[in-house]
C-alpha positions as CSV (number, residue, x, y, z in Angstrom):
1,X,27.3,2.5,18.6
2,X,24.6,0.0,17.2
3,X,21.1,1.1,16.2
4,X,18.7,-1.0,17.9
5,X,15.5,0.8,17.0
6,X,12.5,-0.6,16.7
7,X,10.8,-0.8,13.1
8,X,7.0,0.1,12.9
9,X,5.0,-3.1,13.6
10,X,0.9,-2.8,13.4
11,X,-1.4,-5.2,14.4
12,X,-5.0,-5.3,13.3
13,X,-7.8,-7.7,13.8
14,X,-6.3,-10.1,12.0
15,X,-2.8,-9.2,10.5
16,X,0.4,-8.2,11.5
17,X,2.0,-5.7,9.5
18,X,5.8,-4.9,9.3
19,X,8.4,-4.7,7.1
20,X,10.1,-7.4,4.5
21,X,12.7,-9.6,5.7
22,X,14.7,-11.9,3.5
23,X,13.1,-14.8,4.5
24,X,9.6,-13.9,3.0
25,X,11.1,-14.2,-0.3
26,X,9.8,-17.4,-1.2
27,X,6.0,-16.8,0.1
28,X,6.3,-13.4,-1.4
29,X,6.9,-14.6,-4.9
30,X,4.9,-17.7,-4.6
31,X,1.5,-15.4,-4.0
32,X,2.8,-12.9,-6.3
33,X,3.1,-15.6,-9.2
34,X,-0.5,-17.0,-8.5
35,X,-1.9,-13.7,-8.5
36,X,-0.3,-12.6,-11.9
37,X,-3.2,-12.7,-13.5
38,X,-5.5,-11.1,-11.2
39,X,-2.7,-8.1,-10.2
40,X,-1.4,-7.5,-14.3
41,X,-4.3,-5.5,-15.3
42,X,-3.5,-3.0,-12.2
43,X,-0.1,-2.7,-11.8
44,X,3.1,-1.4,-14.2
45,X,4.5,-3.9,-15.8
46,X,6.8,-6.5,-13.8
47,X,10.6,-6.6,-14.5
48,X,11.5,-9.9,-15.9
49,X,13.7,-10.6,-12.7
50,X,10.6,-9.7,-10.6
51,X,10.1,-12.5,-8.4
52,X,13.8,-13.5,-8.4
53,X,15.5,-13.7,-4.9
54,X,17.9,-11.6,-6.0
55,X,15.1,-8.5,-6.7
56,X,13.8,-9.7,-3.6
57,X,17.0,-8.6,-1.6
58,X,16.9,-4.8,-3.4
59,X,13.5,-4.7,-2.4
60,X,14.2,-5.6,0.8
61,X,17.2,-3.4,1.4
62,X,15.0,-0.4,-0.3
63,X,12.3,-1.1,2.3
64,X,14.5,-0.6,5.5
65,X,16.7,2.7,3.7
66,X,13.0,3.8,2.9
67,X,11.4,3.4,6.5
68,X,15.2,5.1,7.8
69,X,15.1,7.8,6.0
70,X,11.2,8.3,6.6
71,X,10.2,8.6,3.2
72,X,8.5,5.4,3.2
73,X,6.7,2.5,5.0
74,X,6.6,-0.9,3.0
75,X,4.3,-3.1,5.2
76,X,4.3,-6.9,4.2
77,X,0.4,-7.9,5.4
78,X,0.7,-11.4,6.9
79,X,-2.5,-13.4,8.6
80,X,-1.7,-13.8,12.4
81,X,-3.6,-17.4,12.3
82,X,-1.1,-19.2,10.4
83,X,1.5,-16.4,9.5
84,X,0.6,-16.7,5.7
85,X,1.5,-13.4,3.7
86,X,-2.0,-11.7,2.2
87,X,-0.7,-8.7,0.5
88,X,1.4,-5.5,1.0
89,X,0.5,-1.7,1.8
90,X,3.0,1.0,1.4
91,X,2.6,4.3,2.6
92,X,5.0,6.3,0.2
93,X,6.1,9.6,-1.3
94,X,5.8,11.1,2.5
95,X,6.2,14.5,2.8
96,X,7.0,17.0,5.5
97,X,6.8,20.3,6.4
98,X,3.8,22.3,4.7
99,X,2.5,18.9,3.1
100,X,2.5,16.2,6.2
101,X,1.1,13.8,3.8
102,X,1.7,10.5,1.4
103,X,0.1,8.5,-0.9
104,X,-0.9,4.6,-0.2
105,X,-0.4,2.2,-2.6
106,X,-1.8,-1.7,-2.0
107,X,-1.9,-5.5,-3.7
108,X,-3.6,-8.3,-2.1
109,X,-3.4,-11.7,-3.6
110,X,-6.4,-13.4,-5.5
111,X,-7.2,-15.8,-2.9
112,X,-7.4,-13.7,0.0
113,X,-9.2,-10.8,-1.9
114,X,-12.6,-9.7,-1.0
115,X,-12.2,-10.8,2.6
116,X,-11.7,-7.6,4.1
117,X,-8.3,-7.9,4.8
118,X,-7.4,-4.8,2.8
119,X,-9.5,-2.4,4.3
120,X,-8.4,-3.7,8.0
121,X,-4.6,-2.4,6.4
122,X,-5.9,0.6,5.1
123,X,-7.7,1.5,8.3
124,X,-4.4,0.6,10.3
125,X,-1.8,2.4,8.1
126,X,-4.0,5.8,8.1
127,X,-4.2,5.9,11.7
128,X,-0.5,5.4,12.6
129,X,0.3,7.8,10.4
130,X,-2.1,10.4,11.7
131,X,-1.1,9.7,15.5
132,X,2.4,8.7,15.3
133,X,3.5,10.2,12.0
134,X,1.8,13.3,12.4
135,X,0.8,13.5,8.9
136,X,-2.2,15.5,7.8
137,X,-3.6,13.4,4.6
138,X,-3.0,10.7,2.6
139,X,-3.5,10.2,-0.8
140,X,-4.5,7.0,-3.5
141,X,-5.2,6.7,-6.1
142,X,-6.5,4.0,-8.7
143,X,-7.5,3.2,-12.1
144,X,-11.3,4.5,-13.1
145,X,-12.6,0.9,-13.5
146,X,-11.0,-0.4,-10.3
147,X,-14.1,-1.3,-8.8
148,X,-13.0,-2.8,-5.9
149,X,-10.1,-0.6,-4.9
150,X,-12.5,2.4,-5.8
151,X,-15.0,0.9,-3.1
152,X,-12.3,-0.3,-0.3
153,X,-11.0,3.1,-0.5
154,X,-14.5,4.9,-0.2
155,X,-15.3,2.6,2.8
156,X,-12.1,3.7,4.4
157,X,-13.3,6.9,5.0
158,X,-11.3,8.0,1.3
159,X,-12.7,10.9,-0.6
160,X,-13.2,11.2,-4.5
161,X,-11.1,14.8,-5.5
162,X,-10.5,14.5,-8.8
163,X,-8.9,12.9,-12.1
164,X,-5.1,12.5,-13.3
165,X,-4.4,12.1,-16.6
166,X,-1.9,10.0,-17.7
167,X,-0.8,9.4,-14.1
168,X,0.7,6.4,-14.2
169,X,1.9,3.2,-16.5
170,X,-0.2,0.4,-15.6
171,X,0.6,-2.8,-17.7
172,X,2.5,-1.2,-20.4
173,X,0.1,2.1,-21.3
174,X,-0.3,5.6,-19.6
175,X,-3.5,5.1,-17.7
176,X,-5.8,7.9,-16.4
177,X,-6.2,7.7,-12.4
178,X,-9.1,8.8,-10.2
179,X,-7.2,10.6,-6.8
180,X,-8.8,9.9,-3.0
181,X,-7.6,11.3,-0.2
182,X,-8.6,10.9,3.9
183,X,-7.7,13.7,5.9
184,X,-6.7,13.7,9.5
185,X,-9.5,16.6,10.2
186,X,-11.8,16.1,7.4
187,X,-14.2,19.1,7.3
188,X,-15.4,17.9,3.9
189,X,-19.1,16.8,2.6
190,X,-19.7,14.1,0.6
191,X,-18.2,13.9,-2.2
192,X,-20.1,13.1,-5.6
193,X,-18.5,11.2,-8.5
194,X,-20.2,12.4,-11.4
């Protein structure tokens, strides 16, 4: 018997958000390349067959396991005006039982940075995941001089907890990370970053 499920879809203002499919390869890379510059200092270091088809297609196969399994939701962000890919959200690392959480991780390209377009995915991806998912929080977390993704994540309703040391490699080096996290019933005062 055939599966013919549908795969999470979310629309927001201004996006539609679903999964990769093959055939975003080439506007995938092309926005990834162009962005290089702006994305290196904030992400781990890219494969050298990183914007190959070929890592496309394991990326793409890893996306729909992920989202079958439920461990993950890889959302492709793409502009409902003129279908043009703007970035990607995943929801990741989700837990269940005890924990009902997991952890968001994002990249927008250069040119459509600044526009809001990140925080309408946040926004989006939190809710489905506290009203369909069930899931209690959700986590980020960033680099300390991250301005922007610091302040897209505090206006998303995203709370400072804390520091991780050497949380992650970003670009090559073990990076300290600053941790946020939105709850589903957030009973919690405002939070201070000293």
């Amino acid at each position: 018997m055939l599966n013919f499920r549908r795969r999470p879809k979310l629309e927001t203002e201004r996006m539609t958000l679903r999964l990769p499919v093959h055939g975003d390869w080439r506007s995938w890379a092309e926005l990834r390349d162009e962005s290089a510059a702006f994305l290196h200092p904030w992400e781990p270091t890219w494969a050298a067959d990183h914007l190959t088809r070929k890592a496309f297609t394991n990326r793409v196969y890893w996306a729909q396991r992920a989202e079958l399994q439920g461990t993950a939701l890889p959302f492709f962000m793409f502009r409902r005006e003129d279908q043009r890919i703007v970035g990607a959200i995943t929801l990741d690392n989700i837990r269940r039982g005890p924990a009902q959480s997991g952890t968001i991780g994002y990249w927008v390209g250069q040119r459509y940075a600044r526009q809001g377009y990140m925080r309408e995915a946040i926004s989006a991806v939190v809710h489905y995941a506290f009203t369909q998912m069930d899931l209690s929080r959700i986590e980020a977390a960033c680099l300390p001089e991250n301005v922007a993704s610091r302040g897209v994540l505090e206006r998303s309703g995203f709370k400072f907890e804390g520091v991780a040391q050497s949380y992650l490699q970003i670009n090559g080096r073990w990076r300290n990370h600053v941790l946020y996290a939105s709850l589903r019933h957030d009973r919690r005062g405002r939070t201070d970053i000293g």
